[in-house]
N, C-alpha and C positions, 0 to 999 in steps of 0.2 A: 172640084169633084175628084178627079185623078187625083191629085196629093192628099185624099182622104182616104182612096181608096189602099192607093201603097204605102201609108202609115197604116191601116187594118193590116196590111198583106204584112208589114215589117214585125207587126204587134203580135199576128199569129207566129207566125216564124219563129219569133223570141218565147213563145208560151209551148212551144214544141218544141226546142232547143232547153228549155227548161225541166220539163216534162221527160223529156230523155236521158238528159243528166243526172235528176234524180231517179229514174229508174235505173241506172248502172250503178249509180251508188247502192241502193236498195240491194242488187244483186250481189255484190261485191261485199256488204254486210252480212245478208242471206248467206252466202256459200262460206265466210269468214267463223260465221257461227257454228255453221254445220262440220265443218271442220275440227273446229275444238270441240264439238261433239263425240263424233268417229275417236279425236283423241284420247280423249277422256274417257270415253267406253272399253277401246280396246288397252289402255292403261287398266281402268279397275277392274274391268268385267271379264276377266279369263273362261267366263262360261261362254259369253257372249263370241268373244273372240275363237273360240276352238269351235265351236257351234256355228260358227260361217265355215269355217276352215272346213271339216269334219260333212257338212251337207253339201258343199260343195265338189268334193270327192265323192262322195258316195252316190249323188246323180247323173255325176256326169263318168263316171266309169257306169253303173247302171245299166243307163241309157244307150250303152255302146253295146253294152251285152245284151241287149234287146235288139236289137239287129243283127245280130251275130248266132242268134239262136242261143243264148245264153252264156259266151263266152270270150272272152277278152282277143284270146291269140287262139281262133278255131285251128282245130289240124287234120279232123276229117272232114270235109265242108264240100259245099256248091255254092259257085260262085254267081249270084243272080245282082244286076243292076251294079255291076263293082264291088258288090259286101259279099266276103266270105260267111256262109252261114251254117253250121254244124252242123249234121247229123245226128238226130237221136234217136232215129233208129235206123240202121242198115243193113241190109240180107248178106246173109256170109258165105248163098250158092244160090242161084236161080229157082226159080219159082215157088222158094219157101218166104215163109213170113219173115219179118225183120229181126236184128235182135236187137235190145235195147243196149244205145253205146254208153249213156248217162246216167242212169238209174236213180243216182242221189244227185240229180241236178241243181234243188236247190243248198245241198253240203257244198258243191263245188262255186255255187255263184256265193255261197257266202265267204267262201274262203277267199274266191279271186277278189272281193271287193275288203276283207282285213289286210290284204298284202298290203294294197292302194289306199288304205283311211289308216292303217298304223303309220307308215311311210310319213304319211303328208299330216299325220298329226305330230308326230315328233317333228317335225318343219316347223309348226304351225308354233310350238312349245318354244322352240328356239328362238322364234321371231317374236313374240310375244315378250319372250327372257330381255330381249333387245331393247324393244319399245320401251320395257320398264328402266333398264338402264339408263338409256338415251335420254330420260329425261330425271335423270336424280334419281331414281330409286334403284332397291335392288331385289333380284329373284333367283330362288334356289328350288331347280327342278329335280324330282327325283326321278326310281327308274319309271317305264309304261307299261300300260297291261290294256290290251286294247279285246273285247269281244265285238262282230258282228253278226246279228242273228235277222232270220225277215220273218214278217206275220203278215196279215191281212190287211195290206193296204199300204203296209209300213216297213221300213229299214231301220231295226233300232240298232244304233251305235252307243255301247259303254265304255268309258276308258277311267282306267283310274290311275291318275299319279298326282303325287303331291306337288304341289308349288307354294310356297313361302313369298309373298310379298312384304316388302321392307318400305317404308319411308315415314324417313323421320324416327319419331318414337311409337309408330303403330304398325303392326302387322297382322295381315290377313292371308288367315290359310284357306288351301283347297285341295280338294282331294279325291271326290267322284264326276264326274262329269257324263252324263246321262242323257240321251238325246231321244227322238224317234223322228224320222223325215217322211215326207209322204210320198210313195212310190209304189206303183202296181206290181213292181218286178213280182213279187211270189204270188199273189194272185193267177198274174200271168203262164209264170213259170208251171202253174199247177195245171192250167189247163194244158200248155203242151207236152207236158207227162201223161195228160188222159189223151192226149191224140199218141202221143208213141205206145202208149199202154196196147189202143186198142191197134192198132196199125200191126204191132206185133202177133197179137193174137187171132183178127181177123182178115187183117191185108186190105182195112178198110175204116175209113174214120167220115160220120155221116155232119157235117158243119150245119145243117142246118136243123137237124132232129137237137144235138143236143145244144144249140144256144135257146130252140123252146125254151128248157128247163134253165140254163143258165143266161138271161137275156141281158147281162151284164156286158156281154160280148160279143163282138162278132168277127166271123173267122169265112175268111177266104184261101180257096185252095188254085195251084198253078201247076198240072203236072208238062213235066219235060220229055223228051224222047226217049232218054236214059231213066224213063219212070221214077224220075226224083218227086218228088210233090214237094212244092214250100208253100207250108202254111202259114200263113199272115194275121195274127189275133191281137183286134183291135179292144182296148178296152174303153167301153164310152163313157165310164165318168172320168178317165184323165186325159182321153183320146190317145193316151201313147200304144205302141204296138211291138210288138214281137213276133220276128220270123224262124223258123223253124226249118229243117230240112229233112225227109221223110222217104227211104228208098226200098220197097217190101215186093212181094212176092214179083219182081221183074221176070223179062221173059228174056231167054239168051239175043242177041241180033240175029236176023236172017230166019228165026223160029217163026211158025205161022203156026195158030193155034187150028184143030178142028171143028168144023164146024156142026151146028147141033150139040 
């Protein structure tokens, strides 16, 4: 009975030793494949390849400036939870309303995000010119011409430059490359213009009358002693958020208002 049982124990042993083998092979196939996939993609498909490059940039610079109150390298800011966050709108004498520091905030986020997706798309152009080389062929990059503009929802990136692909006796050309990514940035960005709009004009921005009408969003305010307010506006269909920094009709230190 024992040496039936330990031939069973030695029999599974060997059916799971088998079993595992072929599953590392399987894997080792699997990723072998996938790989001359990725190659071959980023070989033929220079849309493809500038299209990872190019969203990749563009979110993650974004995403930075949504924390930052829309801006890459703030320079008038409040510094809340470690993140410097800008000011877009600040009083320029006590107990007057703010002025707007930003005006054409979304002119300048699109600008600070073309520095960073032209940059890294001429990277992206280089390295691609490589791949093709490295493996037999050859590629002739012209100059760049990079736009970024934002809409509703969206960060579209256009760039146009030619590339010449060679191998062998066939060649494929290209020459616009045309993107749109999905990101809240100007959505966002528009509402913390209507809180600096009115912050300016009233020395008062009401977060829960206008998400009523706008229920897309919701917005939290934190005022500080130095009557900063950072508002925090969440957007719930990507859940990403943007902070803001907010400093309007303040009262001098040591001033005590009257009362009645």
């Amino acid at each position: 009975m024992d040496g039936k049982i330990k031939r069973g124990q030695i029999a599974l042993w060997v059916v799971l030793a088998i079993i595992l083998a072929a599953s590392i092979l399987l894997y080792a196939i699997v990723a072998k494949s996938k790989r001359l996939i990725d190659e071959r993609v980023s070989i033929d498909s220079p849309e493809s390849y500038i299209e990872e490059c190019a969203r990749q940039e563009a979110v993650k610079n974004a995403d930075m400036m949504l924390k930052q109150g829309g801006f890459l390298n703030p320079g008038n800011f409040k510094e809340f939870k470690k993140i410097k966050i800008e000011y877009l709108c600040d009083q320029t004498s006590s107990y007057k309303p703010c002025v707007q520091q930003h005006p054409g905030l979304i002119s300048d986020i699109e600008s600070q995000l073309y520095e960073k997706i032209n940059k890294r798309a001429d990277e992206c152009f280089t390295a691609f010119k490589r791949e093709v080389e490295k493996n037999g062929g050859k590629a002739e990059i012209g100059s760049q011409e990079v736009k970024v503009s934002l809409g509703t929802g969206k960060i579209f990136v256009d760039i146009g430059r030619k590339i010449s692909i060679i191998k062998g006796n066939s060649r494929a050309e290209y020459e616009k490359f045309n993107y749109d990514f999905i990101h809240p940035i100007f959505d966002l960005s528009t509402v913390a213009m209507e809180i600096a709009n009115q912050e300016a004009v009233y020395c008062h921005f009401d977060p829960l009358g206008y998400t009523v009408y706008e229920n897309q969003f919701k917005i939290r305010k934190e005022l500080f002693s130095d009557y900063t307010i950072i508002y925090t506006i969440n957007d719930k269909k990507t859940n990403k958020t943007m902070s803001i920094a907010i400093r309007s009709c303040a009262i001098p230190p040591g001033m005590i208002l009257p009362e009645g």
